[in-house]
C-alpha positions in Angstrom: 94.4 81.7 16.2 95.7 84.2 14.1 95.6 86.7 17.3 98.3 84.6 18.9 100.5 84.2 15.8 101.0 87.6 15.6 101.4 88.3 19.5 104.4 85.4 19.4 105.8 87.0 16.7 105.5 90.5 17.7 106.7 89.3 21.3 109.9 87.7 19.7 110.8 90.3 17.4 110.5 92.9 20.6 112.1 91.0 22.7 115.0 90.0 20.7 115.5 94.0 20.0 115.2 94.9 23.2 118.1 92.4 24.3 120.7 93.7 21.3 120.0 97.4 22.4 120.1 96.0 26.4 123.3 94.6 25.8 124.7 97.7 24.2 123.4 100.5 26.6 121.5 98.7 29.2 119.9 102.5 30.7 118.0 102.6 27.9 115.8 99.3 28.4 116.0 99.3 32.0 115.3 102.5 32.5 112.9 101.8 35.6 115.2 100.3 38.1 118.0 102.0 40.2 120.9 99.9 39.1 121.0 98.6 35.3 123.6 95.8 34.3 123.5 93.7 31.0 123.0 90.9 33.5 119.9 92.3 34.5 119.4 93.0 30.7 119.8 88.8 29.7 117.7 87.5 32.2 114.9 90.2 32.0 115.1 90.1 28.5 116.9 86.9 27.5 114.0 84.5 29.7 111.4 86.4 27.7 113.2 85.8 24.2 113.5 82.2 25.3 110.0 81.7 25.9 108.5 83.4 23.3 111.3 81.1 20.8 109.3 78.2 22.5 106.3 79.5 22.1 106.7 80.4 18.3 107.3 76.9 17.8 105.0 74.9 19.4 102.7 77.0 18.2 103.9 76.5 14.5 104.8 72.8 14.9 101.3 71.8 13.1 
């Protein structure tokens, strides 16, 4: 169980930095595709911050 606390919370804290940076100079965290917009960047980035926000806390409920 301790496995999965730590990927939620490494997957939230990498997620969340990878949307601030996204938003600033998207080319750096989309870097694979041939056009990169901060739209792109929020719903790459932003749907996996979301779930990983759920995920923290249904985990941590108990």
């Amino acid at each position: 169980m301790e496995l999965v606390n730590t990927f939620t919370y490494l997957g939230l804290i990498v997620s969340f930095l990878l949307l601030f940076l996204g938003l600033i100079r998207p080319v750096l965290v989309l870097w694979f595709l041939d056009s990169c917009t901060r739209i792109k960047v929020l719903k790459l980035y932003g749907t996996s911050l979301v779930l990983f926000v759920i995920l923290f806390f249904l985990i941590h409920w108990n």
